[in-house]
VEXDO-994667 format. One line per 4 residues: number of its first residue (from 0); their letters; for each residue x negated, y, z of C-alpha. Coordinates in Angstrom, 1 decimal. Example, Ala and Ser with C-alpha at 12.3 -4.5 7.8 and 13.67 -1.06 7.14 Angstrom:
% VEXDO-994667
0	AS	-12.3/-4.5/7.8  -13.7/-1.1/7.1
This chain:
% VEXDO-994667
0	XXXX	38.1/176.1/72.9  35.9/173.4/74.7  34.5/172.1/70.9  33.3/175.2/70.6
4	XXXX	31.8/176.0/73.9  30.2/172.2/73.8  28.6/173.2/70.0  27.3/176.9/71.1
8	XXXX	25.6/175.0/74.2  24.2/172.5/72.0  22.8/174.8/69.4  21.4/177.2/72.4
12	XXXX	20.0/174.1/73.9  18.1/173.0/70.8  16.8/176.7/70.4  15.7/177.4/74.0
16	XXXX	15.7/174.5/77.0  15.1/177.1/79.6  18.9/179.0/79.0  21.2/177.8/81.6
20	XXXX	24.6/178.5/81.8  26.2/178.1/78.4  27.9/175.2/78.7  31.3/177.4/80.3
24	XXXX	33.0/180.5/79.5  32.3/182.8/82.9  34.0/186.2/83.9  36.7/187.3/86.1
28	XXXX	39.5/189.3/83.8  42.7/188.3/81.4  42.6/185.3/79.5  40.5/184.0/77.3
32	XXXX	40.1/186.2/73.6  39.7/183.6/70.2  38.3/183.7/66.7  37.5/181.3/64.5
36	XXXX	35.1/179.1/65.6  34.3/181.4/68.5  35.8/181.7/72.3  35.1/184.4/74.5
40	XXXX	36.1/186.7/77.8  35.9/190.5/78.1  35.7/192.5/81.7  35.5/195.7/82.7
44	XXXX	32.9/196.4/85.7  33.4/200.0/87.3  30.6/201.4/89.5  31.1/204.2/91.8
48	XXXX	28.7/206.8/90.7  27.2/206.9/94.5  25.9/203.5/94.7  22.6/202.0/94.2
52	XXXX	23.7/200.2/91.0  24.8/203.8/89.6  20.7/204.5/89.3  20.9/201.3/86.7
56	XXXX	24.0/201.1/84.4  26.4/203.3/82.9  29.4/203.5/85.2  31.7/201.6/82.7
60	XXXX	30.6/198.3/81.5  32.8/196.7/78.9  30.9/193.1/79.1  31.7/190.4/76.0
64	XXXX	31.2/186.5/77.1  31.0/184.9/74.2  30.8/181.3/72.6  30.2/180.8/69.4
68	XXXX	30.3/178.0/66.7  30.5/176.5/63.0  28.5/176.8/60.4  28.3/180.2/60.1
72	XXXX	27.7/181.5/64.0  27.1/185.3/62.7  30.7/185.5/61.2  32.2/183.5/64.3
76	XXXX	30.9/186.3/66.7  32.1/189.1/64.7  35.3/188.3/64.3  35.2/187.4/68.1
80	XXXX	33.5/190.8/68.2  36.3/192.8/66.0  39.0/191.4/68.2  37.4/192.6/71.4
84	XXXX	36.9/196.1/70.3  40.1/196.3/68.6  42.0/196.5/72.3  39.4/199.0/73.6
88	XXXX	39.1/202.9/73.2  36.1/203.7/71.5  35.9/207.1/71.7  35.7/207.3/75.8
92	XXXX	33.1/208.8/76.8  30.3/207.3/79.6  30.9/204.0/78.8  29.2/201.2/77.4
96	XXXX	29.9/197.9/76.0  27.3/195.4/76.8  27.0/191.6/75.6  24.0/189.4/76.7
100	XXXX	22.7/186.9/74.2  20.0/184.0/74.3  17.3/185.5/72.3  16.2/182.6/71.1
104	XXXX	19.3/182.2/69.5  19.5/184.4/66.9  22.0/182.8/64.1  24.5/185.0/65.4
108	XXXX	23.2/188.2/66.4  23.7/190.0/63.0  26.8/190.4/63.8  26.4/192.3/66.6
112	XXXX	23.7/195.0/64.5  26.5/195.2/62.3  28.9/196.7/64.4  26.3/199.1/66.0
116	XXXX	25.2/197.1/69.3  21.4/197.9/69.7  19.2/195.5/71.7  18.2/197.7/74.9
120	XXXX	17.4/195.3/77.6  15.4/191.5/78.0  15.4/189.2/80.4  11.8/187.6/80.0
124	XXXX	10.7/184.6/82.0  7.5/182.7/82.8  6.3/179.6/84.8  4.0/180.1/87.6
128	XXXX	0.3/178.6/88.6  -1.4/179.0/91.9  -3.7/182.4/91.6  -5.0/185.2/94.0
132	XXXX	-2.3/186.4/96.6  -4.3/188.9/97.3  -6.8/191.7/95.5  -8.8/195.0/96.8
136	XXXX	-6.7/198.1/97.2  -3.6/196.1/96.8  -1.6/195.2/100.3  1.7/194.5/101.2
140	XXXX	4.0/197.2/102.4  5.1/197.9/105.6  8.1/199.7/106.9  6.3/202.7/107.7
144	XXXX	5.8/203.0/103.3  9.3/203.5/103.0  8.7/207.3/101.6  5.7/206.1/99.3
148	XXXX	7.6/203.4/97.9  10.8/205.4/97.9  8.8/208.1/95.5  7.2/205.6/93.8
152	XXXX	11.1/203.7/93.0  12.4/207.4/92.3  9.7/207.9/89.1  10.5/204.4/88.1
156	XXXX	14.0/205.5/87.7  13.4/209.1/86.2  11.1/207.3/84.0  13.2/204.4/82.7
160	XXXX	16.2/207.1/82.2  14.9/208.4/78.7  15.4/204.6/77.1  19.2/205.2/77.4
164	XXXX	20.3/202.8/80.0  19.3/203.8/83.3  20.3/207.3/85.1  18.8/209.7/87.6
168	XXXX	22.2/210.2/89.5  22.3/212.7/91.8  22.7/210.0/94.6  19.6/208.0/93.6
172	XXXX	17.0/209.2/96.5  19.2/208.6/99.3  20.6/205.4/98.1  17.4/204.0/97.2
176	XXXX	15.8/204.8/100.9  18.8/203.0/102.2  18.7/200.1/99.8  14.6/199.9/100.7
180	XXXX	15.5/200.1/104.5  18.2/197.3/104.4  17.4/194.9/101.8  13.7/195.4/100.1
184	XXXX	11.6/196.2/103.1  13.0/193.4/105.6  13.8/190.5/103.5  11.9/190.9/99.6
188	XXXX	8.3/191.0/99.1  6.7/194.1/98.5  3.2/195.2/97.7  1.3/199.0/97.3
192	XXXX	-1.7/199.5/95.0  -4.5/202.0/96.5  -7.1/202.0/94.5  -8.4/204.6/95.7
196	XXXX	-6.8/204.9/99.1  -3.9/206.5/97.7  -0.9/204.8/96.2  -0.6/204.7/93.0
200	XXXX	1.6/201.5/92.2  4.2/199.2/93.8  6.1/195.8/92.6  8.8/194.0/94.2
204	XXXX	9.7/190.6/94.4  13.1/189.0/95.6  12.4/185.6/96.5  14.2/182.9/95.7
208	XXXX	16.8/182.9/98.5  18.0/186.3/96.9  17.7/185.7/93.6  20.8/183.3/92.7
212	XXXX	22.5/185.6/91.2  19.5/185.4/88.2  18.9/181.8/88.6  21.5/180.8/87.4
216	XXXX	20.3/181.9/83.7  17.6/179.7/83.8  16.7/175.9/83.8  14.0/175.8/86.0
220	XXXX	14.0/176.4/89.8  12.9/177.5/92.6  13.1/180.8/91.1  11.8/184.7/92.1
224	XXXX	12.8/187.9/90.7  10.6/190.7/89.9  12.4/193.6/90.0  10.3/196.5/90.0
228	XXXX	6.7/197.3/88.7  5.7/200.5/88.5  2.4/202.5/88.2  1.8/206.5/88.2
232	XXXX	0.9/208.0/84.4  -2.7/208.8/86.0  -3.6/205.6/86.8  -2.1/203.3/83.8
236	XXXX	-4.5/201.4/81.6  -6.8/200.5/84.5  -5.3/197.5/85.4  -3.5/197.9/88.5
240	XXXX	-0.2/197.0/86.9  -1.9/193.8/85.9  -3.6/193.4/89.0  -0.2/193.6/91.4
244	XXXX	1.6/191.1/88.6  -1.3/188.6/90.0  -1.0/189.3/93.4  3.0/188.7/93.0
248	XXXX	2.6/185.9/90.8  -0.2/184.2/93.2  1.7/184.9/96.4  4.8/183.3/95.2
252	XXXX	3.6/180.4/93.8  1.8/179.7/96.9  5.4/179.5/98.3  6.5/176.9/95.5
256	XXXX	8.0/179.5/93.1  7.4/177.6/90.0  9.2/180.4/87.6  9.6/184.4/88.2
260	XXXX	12.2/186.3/85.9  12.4/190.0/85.3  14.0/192.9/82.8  12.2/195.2/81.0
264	XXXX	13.6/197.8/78.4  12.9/197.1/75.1  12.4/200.8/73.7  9.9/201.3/76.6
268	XXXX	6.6/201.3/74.3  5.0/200.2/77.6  6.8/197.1/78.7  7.1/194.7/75.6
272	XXXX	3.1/194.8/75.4  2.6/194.4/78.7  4.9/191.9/80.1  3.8/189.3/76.7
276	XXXX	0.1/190.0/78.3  1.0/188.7/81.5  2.8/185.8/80.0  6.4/186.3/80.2
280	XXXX	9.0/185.6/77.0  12.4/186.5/76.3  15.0/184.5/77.4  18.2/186.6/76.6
284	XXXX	18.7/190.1/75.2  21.1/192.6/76.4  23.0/194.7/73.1  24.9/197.5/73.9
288	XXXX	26.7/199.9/72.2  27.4/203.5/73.9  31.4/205.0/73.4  31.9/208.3/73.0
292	X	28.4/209.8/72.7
């Protein structure tokens, strides 16, 4: 099991410096599940359909670790693959099985295409360089925005829902005004575009005291997440997305940020485009396969 993981980080290390992580075999759950040349760990995550993480996941989350080896990594992983799915019921309904895989990597990832995963979400990354903290009709929101940026979150949302992963839960509004009043709004960094004195955009920014639970992924700190652009349909292709990346990107690099992380979905014709425009890559992809739809 360790010859393995030890080869997988190797070969991940030679195809992208930046992953971090994948020198051990994380995740809480039963022991560890082997193939040849391959070593992994399944969990199941359930999330109570009334929480803020409801809004983005499926409530049941089969999740794969996996560690992968030899000379052929494709047929490593799906026998891995083939022994995780032979213990689970495949025909349940509202669950997903999700594993994440440095996208750089990609010797193995036939294997998962082959047994219907679909690549649905990326972590991209990018390195930061002093710029503008600040533009016109872009400031930074104050408590008294919570209902702007609480409608703004709630189209994001709606919005992202028809990619597949995400869900408008009946829940969503009043969870998301409490998760702005308690976490976003006092402690995470959070700007409003008004172009024209109305708002029209928002992104937020977790600095890099909140953000260990991403920076671990990634070789390079101090880290920030971005975890939420979003801009109204009226007022796309004018540049205010762009413009509030730069005002994030500026204002945390002023703080010594030197690298900001983010997801976007890939079947979102919108975020692939943009996000390579303002610089970010992908680091690791997220396939999932849907049971029972």
């Amino acid at each position: 099991m360790d010859a393995v993981i030890r080869a997988h980080a190797a070969r991940v290390r030679a195809a992208d410096p930046l992953v971090a992580g994948q020198d051990e075999l994380p995740g809480a759950g039963g022991g560890p599940i082997e193939a040849r040349d391959a070593v992994g760990r399944a969990s199941v995550e359930r999330i109570a359909p009334d929480s803020m993480r409801a809004a983005w996941s499926p409530l049941v989350l089969h999740r794969l670790q996996a560690r992968v080896a030899g000379p052929d990594p494709a047929a490593a992983l799906g026998a891995l693959l083939d022994r995780w799915l032979a213990g689970l019921d495949l025909d349940a309904p509202g669950q997903a099985l999700t594993v994440s895989w440095p996208s750089r990597d990609t010797a193995p990832v036939r294997a998962l295409a082959a047994r219907n995963f679909a690549p649905i979400v990326t972590q991209a990354v990018r390195p930061l360089t002093t710029g503008p903290a600040t533009a016109p009709g872009v400031r930074r929101a104050t408590a008294g925005d919570l209902e702007t940026i609480a409608r703004l979150y709630e189209r994001l949302v709606a919005y992202d829902a028809q990619f597949g992963w995400v869900a408008l839960r009946p829940s969503a509004p009043s969870r998301i005004r409490e998760f702005l009043t308690t976490e976003v709004l006092p402690t995470e960094w959070c700007w409003l575009a008004e172009p024209d004195g109305e708002a029209v955009g928002c992104v937020i920014v977790q600095p890099p005291v909140h953000s260990a639970w991403i920076a671990r992924s990634v070789n390079v700190t101090p880290l920030a997440y971005l975890s939420v652009l979003y801009v109204e349909p009226s007022a796309r292709g004018r540049g205010v997305g762009a413009v509030l990346t730069e005002v994030a990107h500026g204002h945390a690099a002023a703080l010594g940020v030197t690298t900001m992380t983010l997801h976007h979905a890939l079947p979102n014709p919108l975020s692939t485009p943009f996000w390579l425009r303002r610089g970010y890559r992908p680091l690791f992809t997220q396939w999932v396969r849907h049971l029972g739809a």
